[in-house]
C-alpha positions as a Markdown table, in Angstrom:
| # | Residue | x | y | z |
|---|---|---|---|---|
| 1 | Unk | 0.0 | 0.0 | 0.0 |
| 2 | Unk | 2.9 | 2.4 | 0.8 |
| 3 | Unk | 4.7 | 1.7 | -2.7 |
| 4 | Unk | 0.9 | 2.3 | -4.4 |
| 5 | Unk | 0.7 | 5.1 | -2.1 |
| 6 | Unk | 4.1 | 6.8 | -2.9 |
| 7 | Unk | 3.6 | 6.1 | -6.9 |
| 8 | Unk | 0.1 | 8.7 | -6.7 |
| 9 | Unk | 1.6 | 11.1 | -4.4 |
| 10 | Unk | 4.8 | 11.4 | -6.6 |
| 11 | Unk | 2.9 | 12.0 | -9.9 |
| 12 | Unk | 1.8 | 15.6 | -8.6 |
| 13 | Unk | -2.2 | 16.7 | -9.7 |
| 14 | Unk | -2.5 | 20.2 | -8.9 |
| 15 | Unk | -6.2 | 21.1 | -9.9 |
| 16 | Unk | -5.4 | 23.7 | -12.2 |
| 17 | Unk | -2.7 | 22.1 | -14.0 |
| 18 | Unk | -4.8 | 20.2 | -16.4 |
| 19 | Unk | -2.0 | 18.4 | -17.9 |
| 20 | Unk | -0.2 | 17.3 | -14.4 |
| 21 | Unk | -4.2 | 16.2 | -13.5 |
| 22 | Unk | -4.1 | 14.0 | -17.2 |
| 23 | Unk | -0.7 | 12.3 | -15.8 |
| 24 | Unk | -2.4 | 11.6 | -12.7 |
| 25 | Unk | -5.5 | 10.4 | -14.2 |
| 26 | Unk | -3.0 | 7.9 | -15.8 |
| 27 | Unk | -1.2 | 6.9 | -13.1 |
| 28 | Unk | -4.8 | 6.0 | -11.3 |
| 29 | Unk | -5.9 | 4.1 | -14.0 |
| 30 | Unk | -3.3 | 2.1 | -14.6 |
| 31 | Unk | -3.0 | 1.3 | -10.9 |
| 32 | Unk | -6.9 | 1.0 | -10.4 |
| 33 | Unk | -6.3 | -1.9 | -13.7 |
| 34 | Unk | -3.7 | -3.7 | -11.8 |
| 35 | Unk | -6.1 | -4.4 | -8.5 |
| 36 | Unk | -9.0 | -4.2 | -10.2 |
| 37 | Unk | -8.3 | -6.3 | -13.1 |
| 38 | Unk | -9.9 | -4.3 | -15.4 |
| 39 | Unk | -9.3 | -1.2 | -17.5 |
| 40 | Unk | -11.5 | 1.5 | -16.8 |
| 41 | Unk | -13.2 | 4.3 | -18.7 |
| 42 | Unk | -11.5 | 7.9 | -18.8 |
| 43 | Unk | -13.4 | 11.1 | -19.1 |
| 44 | Unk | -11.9 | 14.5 | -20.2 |
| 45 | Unk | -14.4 | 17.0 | -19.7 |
| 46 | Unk | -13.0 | 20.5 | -21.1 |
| 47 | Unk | -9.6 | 19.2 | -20.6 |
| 48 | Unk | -9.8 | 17.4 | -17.2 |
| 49 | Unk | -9.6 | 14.1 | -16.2 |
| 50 | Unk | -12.0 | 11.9 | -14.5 |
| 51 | Unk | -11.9 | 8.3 | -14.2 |
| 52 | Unk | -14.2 | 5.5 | -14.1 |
| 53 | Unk | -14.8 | 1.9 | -13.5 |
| 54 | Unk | -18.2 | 0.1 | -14.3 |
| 55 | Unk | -18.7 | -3.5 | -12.9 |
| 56 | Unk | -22.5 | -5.0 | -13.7 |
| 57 | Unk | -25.2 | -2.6 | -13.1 |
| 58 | Unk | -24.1 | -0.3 | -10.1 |
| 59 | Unk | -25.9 | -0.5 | -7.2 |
| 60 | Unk | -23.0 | 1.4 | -4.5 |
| 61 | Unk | -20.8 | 4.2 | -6.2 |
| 62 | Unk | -17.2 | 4.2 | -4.4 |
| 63 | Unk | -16.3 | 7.7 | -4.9 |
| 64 | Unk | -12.9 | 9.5 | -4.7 |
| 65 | Unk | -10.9 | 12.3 | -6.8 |
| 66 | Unk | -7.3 | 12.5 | -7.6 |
| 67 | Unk | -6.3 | 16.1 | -7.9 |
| 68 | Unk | -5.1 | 18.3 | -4.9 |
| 69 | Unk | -4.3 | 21.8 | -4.1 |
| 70 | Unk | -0.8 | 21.7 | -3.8 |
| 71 | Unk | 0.9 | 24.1 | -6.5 |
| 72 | Unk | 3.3 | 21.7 | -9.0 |
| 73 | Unk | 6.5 | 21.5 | -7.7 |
| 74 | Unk | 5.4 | 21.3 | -4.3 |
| 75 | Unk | 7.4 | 18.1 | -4.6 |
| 76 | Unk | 10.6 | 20.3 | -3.5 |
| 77 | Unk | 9.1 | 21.9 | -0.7 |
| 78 | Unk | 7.2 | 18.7 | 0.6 |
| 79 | Unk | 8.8 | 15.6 | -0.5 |
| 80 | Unk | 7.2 | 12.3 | -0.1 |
| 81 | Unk | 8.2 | 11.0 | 3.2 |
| 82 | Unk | 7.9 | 7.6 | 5.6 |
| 83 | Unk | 9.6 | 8.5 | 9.2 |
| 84 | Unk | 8.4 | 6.5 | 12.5 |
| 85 | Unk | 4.9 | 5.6 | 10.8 |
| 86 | Unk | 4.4 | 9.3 | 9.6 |
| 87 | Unk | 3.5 | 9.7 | 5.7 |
| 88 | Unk | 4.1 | 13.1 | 4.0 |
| 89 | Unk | 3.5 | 14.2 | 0.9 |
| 90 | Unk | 1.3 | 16.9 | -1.3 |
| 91 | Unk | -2.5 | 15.2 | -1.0 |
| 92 | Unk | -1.2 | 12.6 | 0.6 |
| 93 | Unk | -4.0 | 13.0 | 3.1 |
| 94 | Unk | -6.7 | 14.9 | 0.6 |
| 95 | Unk | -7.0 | 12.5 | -0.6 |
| 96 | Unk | -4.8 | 9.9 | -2.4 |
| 97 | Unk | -4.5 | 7.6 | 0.6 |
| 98 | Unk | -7.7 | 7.2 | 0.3 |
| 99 | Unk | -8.1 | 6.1 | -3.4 |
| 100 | Unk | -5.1 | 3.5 | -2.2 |
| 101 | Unk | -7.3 | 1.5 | 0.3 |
| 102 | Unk | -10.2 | 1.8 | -1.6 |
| 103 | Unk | -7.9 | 0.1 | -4.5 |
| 104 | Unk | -6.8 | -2.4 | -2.4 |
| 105 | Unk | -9.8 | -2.9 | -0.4 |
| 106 | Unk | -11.4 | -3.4 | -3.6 |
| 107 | Unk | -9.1 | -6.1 | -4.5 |
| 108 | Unk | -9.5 | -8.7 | -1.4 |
| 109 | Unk | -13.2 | -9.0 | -2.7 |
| 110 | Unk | -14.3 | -12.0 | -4.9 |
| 111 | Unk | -16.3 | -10.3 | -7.3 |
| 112 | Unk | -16.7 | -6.6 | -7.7 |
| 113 | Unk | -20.4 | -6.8 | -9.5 |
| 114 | Unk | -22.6 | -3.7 | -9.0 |
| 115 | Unk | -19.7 | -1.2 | -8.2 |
| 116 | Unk | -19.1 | 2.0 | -9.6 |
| 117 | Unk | -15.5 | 3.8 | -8.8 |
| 118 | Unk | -14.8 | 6.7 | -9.9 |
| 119 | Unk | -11.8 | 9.3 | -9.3 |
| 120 | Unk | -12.8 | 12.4 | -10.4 |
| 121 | Unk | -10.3 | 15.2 | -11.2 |
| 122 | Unk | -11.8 | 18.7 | -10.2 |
| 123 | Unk | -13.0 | 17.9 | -6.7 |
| 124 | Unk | -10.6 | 20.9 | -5.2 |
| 125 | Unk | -12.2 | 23.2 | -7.7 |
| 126 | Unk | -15.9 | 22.6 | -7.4 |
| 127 | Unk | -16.5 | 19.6 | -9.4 |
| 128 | Unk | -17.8 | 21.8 | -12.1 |
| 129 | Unk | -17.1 | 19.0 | -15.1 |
| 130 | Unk | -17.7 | 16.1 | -13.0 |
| 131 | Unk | -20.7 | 17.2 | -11.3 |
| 132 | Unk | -23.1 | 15.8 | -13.7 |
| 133 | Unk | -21.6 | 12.9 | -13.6 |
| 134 | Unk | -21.3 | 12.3 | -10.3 |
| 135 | Unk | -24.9 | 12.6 | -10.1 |
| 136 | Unk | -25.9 | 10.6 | -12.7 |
| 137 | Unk | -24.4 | 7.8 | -11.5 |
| 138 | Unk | -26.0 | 8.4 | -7.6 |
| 139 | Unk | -29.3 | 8.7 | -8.8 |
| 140 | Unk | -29.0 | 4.9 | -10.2 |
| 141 | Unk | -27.3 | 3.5 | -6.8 |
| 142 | Unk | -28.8 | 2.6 | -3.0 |
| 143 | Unk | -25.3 | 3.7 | -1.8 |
| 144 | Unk | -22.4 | 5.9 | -2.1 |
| 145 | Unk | -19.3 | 5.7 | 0.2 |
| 146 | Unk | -16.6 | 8.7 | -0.1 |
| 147 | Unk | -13.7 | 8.2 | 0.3 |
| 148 | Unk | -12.2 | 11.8 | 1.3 |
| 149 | Unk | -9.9 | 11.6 | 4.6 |
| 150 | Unk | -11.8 | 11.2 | 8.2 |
| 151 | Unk | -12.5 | 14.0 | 10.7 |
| 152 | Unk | -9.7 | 13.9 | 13.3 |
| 153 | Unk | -9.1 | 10.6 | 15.0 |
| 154 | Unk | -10.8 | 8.9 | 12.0 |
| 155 | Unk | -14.4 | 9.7 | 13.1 |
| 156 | Unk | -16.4 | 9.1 | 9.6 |
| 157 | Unk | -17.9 | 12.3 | 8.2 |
| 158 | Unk | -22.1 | 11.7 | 8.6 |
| 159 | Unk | -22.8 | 15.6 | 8.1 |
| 160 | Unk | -21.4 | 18.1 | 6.2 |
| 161 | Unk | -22.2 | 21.9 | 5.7 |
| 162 | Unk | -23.9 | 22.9 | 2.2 |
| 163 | Unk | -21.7 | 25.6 | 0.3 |
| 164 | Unk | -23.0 | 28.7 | -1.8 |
| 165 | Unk | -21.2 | 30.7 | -3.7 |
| 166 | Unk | -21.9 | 34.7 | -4.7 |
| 167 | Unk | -20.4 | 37.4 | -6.8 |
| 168 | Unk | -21.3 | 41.0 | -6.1 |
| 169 | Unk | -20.5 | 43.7 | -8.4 |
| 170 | Unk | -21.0 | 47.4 | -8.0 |
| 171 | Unk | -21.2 | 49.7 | -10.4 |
| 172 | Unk | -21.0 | 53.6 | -10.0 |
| 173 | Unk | -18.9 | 56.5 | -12.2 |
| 174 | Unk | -15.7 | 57.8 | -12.2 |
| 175 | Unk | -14.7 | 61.0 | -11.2 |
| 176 | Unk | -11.4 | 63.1 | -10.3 |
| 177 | Unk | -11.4 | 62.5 | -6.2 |
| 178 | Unk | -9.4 | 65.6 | -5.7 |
| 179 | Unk | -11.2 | 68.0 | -8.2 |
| 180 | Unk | -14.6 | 66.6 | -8.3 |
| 181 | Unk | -15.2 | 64.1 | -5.8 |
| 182 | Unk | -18.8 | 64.8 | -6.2 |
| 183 | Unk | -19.5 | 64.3 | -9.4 |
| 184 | Unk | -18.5 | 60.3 | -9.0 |
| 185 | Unk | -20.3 | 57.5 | -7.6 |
| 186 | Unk | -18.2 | 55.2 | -5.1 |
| 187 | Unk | -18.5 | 51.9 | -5.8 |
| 188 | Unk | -15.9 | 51.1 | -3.1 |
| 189 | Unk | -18.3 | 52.7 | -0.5 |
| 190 | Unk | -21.4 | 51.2 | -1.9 |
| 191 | Unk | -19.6 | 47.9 | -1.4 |
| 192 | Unk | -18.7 | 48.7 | 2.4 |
| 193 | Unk | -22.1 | 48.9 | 2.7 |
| 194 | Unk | -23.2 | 45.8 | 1.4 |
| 195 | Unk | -20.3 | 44.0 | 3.8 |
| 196 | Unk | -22.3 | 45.5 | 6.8 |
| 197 | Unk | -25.4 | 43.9 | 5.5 |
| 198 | Unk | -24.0 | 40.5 | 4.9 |
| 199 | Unk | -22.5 | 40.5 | 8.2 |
| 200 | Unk | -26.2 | 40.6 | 9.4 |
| 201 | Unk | -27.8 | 38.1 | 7.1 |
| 202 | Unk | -25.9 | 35.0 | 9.0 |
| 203 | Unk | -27.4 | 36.4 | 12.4 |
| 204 | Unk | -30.5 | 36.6 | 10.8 |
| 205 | Unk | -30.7 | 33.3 | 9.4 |
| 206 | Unk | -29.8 | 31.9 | 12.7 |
| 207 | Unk | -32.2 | 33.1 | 14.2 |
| 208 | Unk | -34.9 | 31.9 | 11.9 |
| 209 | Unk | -33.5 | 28.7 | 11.3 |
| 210 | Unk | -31.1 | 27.7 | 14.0 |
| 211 | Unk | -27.3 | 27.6 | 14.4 |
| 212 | Unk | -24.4 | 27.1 | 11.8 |
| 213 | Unk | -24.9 | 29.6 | 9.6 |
| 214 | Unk | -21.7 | 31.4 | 8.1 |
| 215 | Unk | -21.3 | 34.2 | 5.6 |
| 216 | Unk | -18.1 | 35.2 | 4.8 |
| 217 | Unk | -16.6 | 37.8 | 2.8 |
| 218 | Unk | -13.6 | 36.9 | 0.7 |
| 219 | Unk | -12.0 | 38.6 | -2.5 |
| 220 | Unk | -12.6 | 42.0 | -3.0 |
| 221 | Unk | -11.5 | 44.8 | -5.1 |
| 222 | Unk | -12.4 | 48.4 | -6.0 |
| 223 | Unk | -10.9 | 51.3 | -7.7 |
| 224 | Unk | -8.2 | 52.2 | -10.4 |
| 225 | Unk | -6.3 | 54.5 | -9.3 |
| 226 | Unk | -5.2 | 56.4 | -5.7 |
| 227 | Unk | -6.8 | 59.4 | -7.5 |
| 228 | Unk | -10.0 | 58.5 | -8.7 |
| 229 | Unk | -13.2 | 57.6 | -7.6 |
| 230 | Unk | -13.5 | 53.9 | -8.0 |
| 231 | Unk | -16.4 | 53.1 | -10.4 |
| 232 | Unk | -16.4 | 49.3 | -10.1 |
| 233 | Unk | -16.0 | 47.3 | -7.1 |
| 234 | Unk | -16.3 | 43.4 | -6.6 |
| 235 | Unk | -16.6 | 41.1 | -3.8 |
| 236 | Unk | -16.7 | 37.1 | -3.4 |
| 237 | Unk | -18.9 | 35.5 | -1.0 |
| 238 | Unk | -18.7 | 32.5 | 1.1 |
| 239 | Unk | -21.3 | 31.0 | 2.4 |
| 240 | Unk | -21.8 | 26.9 | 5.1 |
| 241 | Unk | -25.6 | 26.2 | 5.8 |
| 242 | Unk | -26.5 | 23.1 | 7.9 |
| 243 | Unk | -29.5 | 22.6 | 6.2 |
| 244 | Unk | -31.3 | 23.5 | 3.1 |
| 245 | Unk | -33.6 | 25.7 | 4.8 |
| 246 | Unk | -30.7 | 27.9 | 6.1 |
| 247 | Unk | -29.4 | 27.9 | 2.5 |
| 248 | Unk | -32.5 | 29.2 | 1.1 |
| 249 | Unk | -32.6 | 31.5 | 3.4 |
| 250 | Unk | -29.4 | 33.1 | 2.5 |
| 251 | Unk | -30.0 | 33.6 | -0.7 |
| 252 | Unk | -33.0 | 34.6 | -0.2 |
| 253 | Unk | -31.7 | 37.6 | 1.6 |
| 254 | Unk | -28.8 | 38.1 | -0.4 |
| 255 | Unk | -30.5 | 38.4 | -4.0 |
| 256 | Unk | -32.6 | 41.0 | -1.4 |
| 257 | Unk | -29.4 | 43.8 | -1.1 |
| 258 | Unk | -30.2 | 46.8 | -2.2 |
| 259 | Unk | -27.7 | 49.6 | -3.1 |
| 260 | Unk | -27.6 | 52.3 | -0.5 |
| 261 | Unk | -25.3 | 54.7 | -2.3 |
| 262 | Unk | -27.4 | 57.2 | -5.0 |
| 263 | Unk | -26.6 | 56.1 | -8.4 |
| 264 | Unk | -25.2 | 52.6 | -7.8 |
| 265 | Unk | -25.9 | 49.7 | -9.2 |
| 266 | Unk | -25.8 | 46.4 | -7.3 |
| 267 | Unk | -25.3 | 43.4 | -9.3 |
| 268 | Unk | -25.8 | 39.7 | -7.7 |
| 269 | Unk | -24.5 | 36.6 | -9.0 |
| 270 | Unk | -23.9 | 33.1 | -8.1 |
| 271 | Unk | -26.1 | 30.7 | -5.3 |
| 272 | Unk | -26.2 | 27.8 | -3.9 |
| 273 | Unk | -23.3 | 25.1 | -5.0 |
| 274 | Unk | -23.4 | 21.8 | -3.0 |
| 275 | Unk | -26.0 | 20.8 | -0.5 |
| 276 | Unk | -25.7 | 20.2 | 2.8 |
| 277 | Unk | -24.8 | 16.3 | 3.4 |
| 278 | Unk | -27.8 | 15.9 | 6.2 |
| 279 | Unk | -27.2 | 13.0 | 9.1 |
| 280 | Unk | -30.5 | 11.2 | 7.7 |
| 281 | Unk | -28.5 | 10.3 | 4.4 |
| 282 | Unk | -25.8 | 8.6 | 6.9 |
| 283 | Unk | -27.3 | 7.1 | 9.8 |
| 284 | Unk | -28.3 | 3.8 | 8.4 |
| 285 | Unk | -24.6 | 3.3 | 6.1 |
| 286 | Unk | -23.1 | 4.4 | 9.6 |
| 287 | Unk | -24.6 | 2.1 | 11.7 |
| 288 | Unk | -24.1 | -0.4 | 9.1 |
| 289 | Unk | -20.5 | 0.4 | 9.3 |
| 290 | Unk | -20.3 | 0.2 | 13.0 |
| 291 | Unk | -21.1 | -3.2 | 13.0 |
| 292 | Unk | -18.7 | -4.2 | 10.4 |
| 293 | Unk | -16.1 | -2.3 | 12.6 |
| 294 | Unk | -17.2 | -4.2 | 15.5 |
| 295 | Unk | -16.9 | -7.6 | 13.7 |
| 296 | Unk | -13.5 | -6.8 | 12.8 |
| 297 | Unk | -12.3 | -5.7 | 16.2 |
| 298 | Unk | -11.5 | -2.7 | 14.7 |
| 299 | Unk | -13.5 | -0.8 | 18.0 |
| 300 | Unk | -16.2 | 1.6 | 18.2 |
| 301 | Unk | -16.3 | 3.9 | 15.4 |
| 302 | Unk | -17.0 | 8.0 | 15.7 |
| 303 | Unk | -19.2 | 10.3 | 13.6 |
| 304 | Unk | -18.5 | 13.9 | 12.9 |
| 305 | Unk | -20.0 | 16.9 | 11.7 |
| 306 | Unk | -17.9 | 19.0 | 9.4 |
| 307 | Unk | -18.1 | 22.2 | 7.5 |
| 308 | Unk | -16.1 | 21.3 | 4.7 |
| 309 | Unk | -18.1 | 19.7 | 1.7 |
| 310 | Unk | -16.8 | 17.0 | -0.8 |
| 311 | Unk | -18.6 | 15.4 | -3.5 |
| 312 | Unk | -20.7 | 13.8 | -1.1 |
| 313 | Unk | -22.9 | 16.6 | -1.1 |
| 314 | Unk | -24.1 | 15.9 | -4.2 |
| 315 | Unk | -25.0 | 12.4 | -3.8 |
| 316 | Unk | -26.5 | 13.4 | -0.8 |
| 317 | Unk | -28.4 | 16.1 | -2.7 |
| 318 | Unk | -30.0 | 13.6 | -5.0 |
| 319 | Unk | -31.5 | 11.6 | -2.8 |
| 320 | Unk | -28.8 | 8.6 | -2.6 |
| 321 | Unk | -27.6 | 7.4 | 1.4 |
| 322 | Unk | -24.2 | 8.8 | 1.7 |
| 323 | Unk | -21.1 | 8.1 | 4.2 |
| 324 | Unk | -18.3 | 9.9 | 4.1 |
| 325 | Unk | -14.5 | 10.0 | 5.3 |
| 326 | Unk | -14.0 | 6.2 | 4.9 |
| 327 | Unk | -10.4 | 7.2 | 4.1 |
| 328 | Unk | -7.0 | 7.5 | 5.5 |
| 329 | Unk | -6.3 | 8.5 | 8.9 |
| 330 | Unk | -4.2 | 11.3 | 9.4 |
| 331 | Unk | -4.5 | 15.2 | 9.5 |
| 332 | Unk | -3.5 | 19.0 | 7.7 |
| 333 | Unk | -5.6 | 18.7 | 4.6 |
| 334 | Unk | -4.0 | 21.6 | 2.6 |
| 335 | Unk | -1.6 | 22.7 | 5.2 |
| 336 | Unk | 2.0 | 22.1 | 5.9 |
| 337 | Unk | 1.7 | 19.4 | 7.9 |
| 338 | Unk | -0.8 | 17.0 | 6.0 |
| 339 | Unk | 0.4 | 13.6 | 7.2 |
| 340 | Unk | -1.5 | 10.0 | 7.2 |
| 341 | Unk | -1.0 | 7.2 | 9.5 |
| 342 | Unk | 0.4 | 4.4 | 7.7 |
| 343 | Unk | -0.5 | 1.8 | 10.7 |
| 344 | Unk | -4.3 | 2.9 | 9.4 |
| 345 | Unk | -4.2 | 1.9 | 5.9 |
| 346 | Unk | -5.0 | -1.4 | 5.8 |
| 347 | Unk | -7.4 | -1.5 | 8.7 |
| 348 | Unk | -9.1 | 1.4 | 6.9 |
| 349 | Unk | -9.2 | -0.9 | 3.7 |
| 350 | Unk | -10.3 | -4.1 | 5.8 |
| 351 | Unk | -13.4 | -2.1 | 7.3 |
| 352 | Unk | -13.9 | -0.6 | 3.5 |
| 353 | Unk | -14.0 | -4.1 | 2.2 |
| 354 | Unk | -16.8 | -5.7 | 4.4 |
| 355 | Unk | -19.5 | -2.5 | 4.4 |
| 356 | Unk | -19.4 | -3.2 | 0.7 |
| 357 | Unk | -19.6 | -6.7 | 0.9 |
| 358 | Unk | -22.7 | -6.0 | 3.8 |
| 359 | Unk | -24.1 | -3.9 | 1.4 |
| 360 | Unk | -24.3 | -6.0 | -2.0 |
C-alpha cells in the first residue's frame, strides 16, 4: 500500500494544471487496472480528467478524486516521506491515501459486480465538469461511500455543511477625487455597505432557522487608481448552511441587497453550489458500518459533523444514502503538515471491504 501510495503522491495533480491532472488520471488508471483487473473508462471533460470503473449494473458508487491543491512543484518543498509511521507528501491525506485503500480494499473482494468507482479530477475546484456525472451515477445507486480523509481521529464524516457561492459587483462613475469628488459614484463605498449587510444576514438566518450559519466575505477589489473615484467594485462571497432551509434562506436575503449609495448599481450573481450532506442520508450506512467495525475488532467507530463539503454533497443532494470519510487517517488537509498514519491503511481498507460486501 505504501509503494501504491508513494507512486500517486509522486505524480503531482494540482487542480489547475490540467496536464499534471491527465498524468495523474493515468497513473490511477493504470494502478486501479492492476487491482481491479480491469481497464476502466477515462473522461476528459474540457480538458480534465475523471476516471471511471463500471462493474455490472451499479448499485454502490465508491467515490474519490485525484487532484489536490498543492501548486506543482510542491514536490521540493514537501517531499514524499515515511519516518516512525508518519506519511508526508502533497495530498497525501486529501486524498490519495484514500483512493489506495479503496484500491486495495477493492481487490481482497471475490467479485466486484454492482460497483461504480470513480476518481474524479476537479473535486478541489468545485467539481464543475464532474458534477453531472457524479450525479448521474447516484441517482442509479442505493449507496455511495466517499472516500475523502476522516475528521480527526478517524471519526467518519455523517454531516457536512452545504456551500453557496456569490459574486457582487458594483457599479458607480468615475470622477477626479481631488477635483470633483462629487460628481463620481463610489462603488468602493457602496460595497462597504453591502459587507455591513451581509455581516447581518448569517445572524438573521440563525435566528430563523437555527445555528451554523456562516457568511463570509472573501476577494474584494475596488478602484483604479489612488486618484480617482473607483467606479467598479467586486466582492466574493462565502457561504456553510446546515440545512437546506438555512441555504435558502441566505440567498434569499442576499439576492434582497439593495444599493444604499445614490446612483449605484448592485449586481448579484452566483447561489447555492453543494447541499448540505444531512445525518439522515448517513445514519443507516453508519450504523451499518459500526457493526462491520465491531466484527473486525476494529472498535467503536466515531461520527463527525464537518463544515467542509466534498462530493458527497451531491450524492446526498439527489437523494442517494451517503457516508463519508472512509479514508485514510491522518491530519493537515492543505496545510504544511498533511500527514496520514500508515498503521491505518490497511485497517481502513479491511473495514472498506466488508461494508461493501454487507451492502451487496
Amino acid at each position: 500500500m505504501l509503494a501504491d501510495l508513494e507512486e500517486l503522491v509522486t505524480c503531482e495533480s494540482y487542480s489547475a494544471d490540467h496536464a499534471a491532472v491527465a498524468r495523474s488520471g493515468r497513473v490511477v488508471a493504470a494502478q486501479g487496472t492492476r487491482l481491479l483487473g480491469a481497464p476502466p473508462r477515462t473522461l476528459t471533460v474540457e480538458g480534465i480528467t475523471h476516471v471511471q470503473w463500471t462493474f455490472g449494473t451499479p448499485r454502490v458508487l465508491l467515490l474519490g478524486h485525484h487532484d489536490t491543491v498543492w501548486p506543482t512543484g510542491s514536490l521540493k518543498t514537501h517531499p514524499w516521506s515515511v519516518e516512525q509511521g508518519i506519511v508526508r507528501g502533497p495530498g497525501v491525506f486529501d486524498m490519495k491515501a484514500g483512493l489506495v485503500q479503496m484500491f486495495h480494499a477493492l481487490a481482497s473482494l471475490p467479485s466486484l459486480d454492482g460497483l461504480c468507482v470513480l476518481v474524479t479530477g476537479d473535486e478541489e475546484t468545485g467539481s464543475d465538469t464532474s458534477r453531472r456525472i457524479i450525479e448521474d451515477v447516484a441517482r442509479r445507486c442505493s449507496a455511495t461511500l466517499v472516500l475523502e480523509p476522516s475528521a480527526p481521529g478517524g471519526a467518519l464524516k455523517t454531516s457536512r455543511k452545504g456551500v453557496s457561492l456569490y459574486d457582487i459587483t458594483v457599479r458607480g462613475r468615475a470622477a477626479h477625487s481631488g477635483l470633483e469628488p462629487e460628481k463620481g459614484i463610489n462603488a468602493a463605498t457602496e460595497l462597504a455597505h453591502q459587507i455591513l449587510a451581509l455581516a447581518g444576514i448569517a445572524d438573521t438566518v440563525t435566528a430563523a432557522t437555527g445555528p451554523g450559519t456562516s457568511v463570509t466575505p472573501t476577494v474584494l477589489a475596488a478602484g483604479t487608481a489612488s486618484n480617482t473615484v473607483p467606479a467598479q467594485a467586486e466582492l466574493s462571497v462565502d457561504v456553510r448552511v446546515p440545512h437546506a432551509a438555512a441555504q435558502e434562506a441566505v440567498d434569499r436575503l442576499i439576492r434582497g441587497l439593495e444599493p444604499q449609495v445614490p446612483g449605484a448599481r448592485v449586481r448579484i450573481s452566483g447561489g447555492p453550489d453543494r447541499p448540505p450532506l444531512d445525518p439522515a442520508a448517513s445514519q443507516d450506512l453508519f450504523a451499518l458500518a459500526t457493526e462491520q467495525a465491531a466484527r473486525l475488532g476494529l472498535g467503536p467507530l466515531r461520527q463527525a459533523a464537518v463544515g467542509g463539503a466534498s462530493d458527497g454533497n451531491y450524492t446526498a443532494g439527489v437523494g442517494c444514502p451517503t457516508l463519508d470519510g472512509l479514508g485514510a487517517v491522518g491530519d493537515g488537509a492543505h496545510a504544511d503538515h498533511e500527514h496520514v498514519v500508515a498503521a491505518a491503511l490497511p485497517a481502513r481498507a479491511r473495514l472498506l471491504a466488508h461494508l461493501v460486501g454487507a451492502l451487496r
